[in-house]
C-alpha angles and dihedrals in degrees: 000000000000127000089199127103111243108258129248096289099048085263111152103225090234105056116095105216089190092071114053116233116257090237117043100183145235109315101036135068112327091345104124084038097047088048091047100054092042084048090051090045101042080054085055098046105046082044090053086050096050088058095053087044093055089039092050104020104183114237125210121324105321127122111316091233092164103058083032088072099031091057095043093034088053089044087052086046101045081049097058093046090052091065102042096049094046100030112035110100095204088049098095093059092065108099115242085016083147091062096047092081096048087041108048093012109050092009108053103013097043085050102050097041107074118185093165080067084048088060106035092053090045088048093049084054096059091057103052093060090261093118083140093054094035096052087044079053097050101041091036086058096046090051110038089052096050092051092045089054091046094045094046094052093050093044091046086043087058095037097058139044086256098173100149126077123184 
């Protein structure tokens, strides 16, 4: 956040008027239909999480596996929908192709990833005298999610005629 004092106008200094915001809001272009999607997603997602949480409950203070893949198996897969939805040249005839990235990006996968639950459990192991197993957690999570996202964009890239960059 800004430590400036909006200007004359109510302008918050950071804001850069010349590029529109990604998401303009109820009420504009798109807005109702946007939250909507990312409402109806986000639905999808947490209860997608809950079933790998009841398939795989954590006990005691051992290695958090299930957030652990939740958290790198939503990063592979946020890495695959970005290229499609910025790459794919055959993307934009889909109809409602604006509403695929609030709805399965932010929506679902933002949903179902769940890096609160990342620190909290880290966070749980530290306090339980586990600070080996909770920094393993924190840095294997970093990593492991970075190199997902990496991995899933190269190998979508191969996998489709992606001939568009933007």
């Amino acid at each position: 956040m800004s430590t400036q004092p909006p200007d004359a106008d109510g302008v918050d200094p950071d804001v850069d008027l010349a590029h529109p915001p990604h998401f303009t809001g109820p009420g504009r272009r798109d807005g109702w239909r946007t939250a909507l999607a990312v409402s109806l997603g986000g639905g999808i997602g947490g209860l997608a999480r809950l079933g790998v949480n009841t398939m795989a409950p954590r006990h005691g203070a051992g290695f958090p596996w299930a957030t652990f893949a939740e958290n790198v198996v939503g990063c592979l897969l946020i890495g695959a929908l970005m290229v499609v939805v910025t790459e794919h040249p055959s993307f934009r005839s889909y109809p409602h192709h604006h509403l695929v990235r609030p709805f399965v990006g932010t929506g679902v996968l933002g949903g179902f990833t769940t890096f609160s639950a990342y620190t909290t459990d880290a966070r749980a192991l530290f306090a339980a005298g586990h600070g080996a197993t909770a920094g393993l957690y924190l840095s294997a999570t970093l990593v492991a999610g970075l190199a997902a996202v990496v991995g899933a964009m190269a190998l979508t890239r191969r996998a489709l005629p992606v001939t568009e960059r933007r």
